[in-house]
Structure formats: structure tokens, C-alpha cells
N, C-alpha and C positions, 0 to 999 in steps of 0.2 A: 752397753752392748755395742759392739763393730758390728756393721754390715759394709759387704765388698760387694762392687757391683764392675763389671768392665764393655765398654763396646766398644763403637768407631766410627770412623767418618771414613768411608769405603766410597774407590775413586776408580774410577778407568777410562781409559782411550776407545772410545767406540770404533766401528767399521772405517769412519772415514776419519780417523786418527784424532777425532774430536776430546777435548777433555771435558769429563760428565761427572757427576756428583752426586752418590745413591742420598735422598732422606726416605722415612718413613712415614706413616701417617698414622699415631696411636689411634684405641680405641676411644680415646677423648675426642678423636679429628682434629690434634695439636699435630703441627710438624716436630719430628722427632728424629732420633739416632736409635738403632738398635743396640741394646742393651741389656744387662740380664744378672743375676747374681751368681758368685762366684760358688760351683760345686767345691764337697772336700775332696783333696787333691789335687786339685786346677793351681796353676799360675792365673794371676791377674790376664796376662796373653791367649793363656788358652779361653778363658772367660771369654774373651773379647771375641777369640774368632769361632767360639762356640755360636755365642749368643747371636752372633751374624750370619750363621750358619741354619741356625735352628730359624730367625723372624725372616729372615730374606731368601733363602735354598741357594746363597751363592756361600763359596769358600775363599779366604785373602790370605794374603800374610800381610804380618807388620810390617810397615814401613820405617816410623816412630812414634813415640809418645804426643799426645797433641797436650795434652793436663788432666787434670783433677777438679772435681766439687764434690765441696765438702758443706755437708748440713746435716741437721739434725732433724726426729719428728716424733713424734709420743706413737708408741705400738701400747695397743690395749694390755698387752698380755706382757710384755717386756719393757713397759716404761719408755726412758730417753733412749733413743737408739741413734746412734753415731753411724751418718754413711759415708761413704766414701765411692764414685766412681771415677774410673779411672779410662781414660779415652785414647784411644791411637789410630794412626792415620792408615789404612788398611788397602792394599790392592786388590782388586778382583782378579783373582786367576781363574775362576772355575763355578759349574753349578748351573742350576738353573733359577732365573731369577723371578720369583714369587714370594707372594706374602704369606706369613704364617696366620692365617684367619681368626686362631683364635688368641692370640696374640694382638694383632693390630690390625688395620683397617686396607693398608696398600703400601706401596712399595713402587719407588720409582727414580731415572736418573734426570739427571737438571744438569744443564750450562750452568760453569760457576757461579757468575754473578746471578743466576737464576734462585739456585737453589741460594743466596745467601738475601736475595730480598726474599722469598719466601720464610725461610727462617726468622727474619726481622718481621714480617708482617706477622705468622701465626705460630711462632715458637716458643719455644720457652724460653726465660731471658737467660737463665745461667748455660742453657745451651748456644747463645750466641758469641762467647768467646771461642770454643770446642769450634765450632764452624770458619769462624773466623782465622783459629791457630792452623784449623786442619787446610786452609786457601791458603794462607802465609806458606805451610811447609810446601804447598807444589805451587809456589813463585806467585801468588795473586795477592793485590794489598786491597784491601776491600774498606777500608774505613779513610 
């Protein structure tokens, strides 16, 4: 069995033209990205700026693709199940920015290099290339 899942690394220029960096904060208290599985008849994009839409009340559009993880995990009910998500670099045009409560924990923006030692200190490790790719595409080299 395929499971599709898509979200983002969602960026904006604050008031004082600052560059800032939305993470999450699951109901694990892991730093995270919003994320979410793919309805029928969604694009992988619409996935992505749904599911950002629904965990954070902001809206973006794509920018570009940042990548993919890909792994597997035993579902009681459906055996080996094959995931796949699928991550892109996401602007904030709109919205109001809040956590979806029952969903995750919070919701908040970070200076780059902030939000990237955060990530490294309380992340998930296959989410720190996704972090890393998404600082590369707006011009930061982090490693």
C-alpha cells in the first residue's frame, strides 16, 4: 500500500523585512513541518498548501519542491505501508497565524539560522535535510 502525504517549509519577510521561518511543534513536543495526507483528488501541492492551511490558519503558494522521504512502517490493519512525503518551499501570502490544537502543540516563525539549530537540536533527523534544502533554496548554506 502507497500513502502520500505533502507539506512545507513556509517562509516570510516580516514587518521589518526580516527573513523568518515558520516550524511547528507536534503533539510529541518534536520540532516539525506541517504536514498531512494527500485527500482524493488533491495534487501533491494542493496537499501541501492544504495541510498548511488547516495546522497553521496561514495560506502560501509554492515556491519549489525542497524533496521527498521515503519509508516504510507496519499498519495493523494494512501490513507494510510505503510513504512517501513530499515537501516544498511555501510563501506566506495570507491568514491568520495559529495552531491547529488538535493537531499540534504551536506554531511559530524563527530567524533562519534559529529555526535550523532548533531543528537540529529537537527534530526529526529525516526532517533535517527538508530544512536545510528549504535555507539553500532562499540563498543560506547552513552546514
Amino acid at each position: 500500500m502507497l500513502e502520500i502525504s505533502a507539506g512545507g517549509v513556509v517562509f516570510r519577510h516580516n514587518e521589518s523585512g526580516q527573513l523568518q521561518v515558520q516550524l511547528i511543534q507536534d503533539r510529541y513536543g518534536k520540532v516539525s513541518l506541517p504536514k498531512g495526507k494527500m485527500e482524493p483528488g488533491e495534487t501533491v501541492e494542493q496537499t501541501a498548501l492544504r495541510e498548511i492551511r488547516e495546522e497553521t490558519g496561514l495560506s502560501g503558494e509554492i515556491v519549489a519542491p525542497i524533496a521527498q522521504i521515503k519509508y516504510q512502517y507496519e499498519h495493523a490493519k494494512h501490513g507494510t505501508v510505503n510513504k512517501e512525503v513530499h515537501y516544498y518551499l511555501v510563501r506566506a501570502i495570507g491568514g491568520t497565524h495559529q495552531a491547529q490544537v488538535e493537531e499540534i502543540r504551536g506554531v511559530d516563525w524563527f530567524e533562519p539560522r534559529e529555526a535550523w539549530r532548533k531543528q537540529k537540536q529537537s527534530g526529526y533527523d529525516n526532517n533535517h535535510r527538508i530544512v536545510a534544502g528549504a535555507l539553500q533554496l532562499l540563498g543560506l548554506n547552513v552546514n
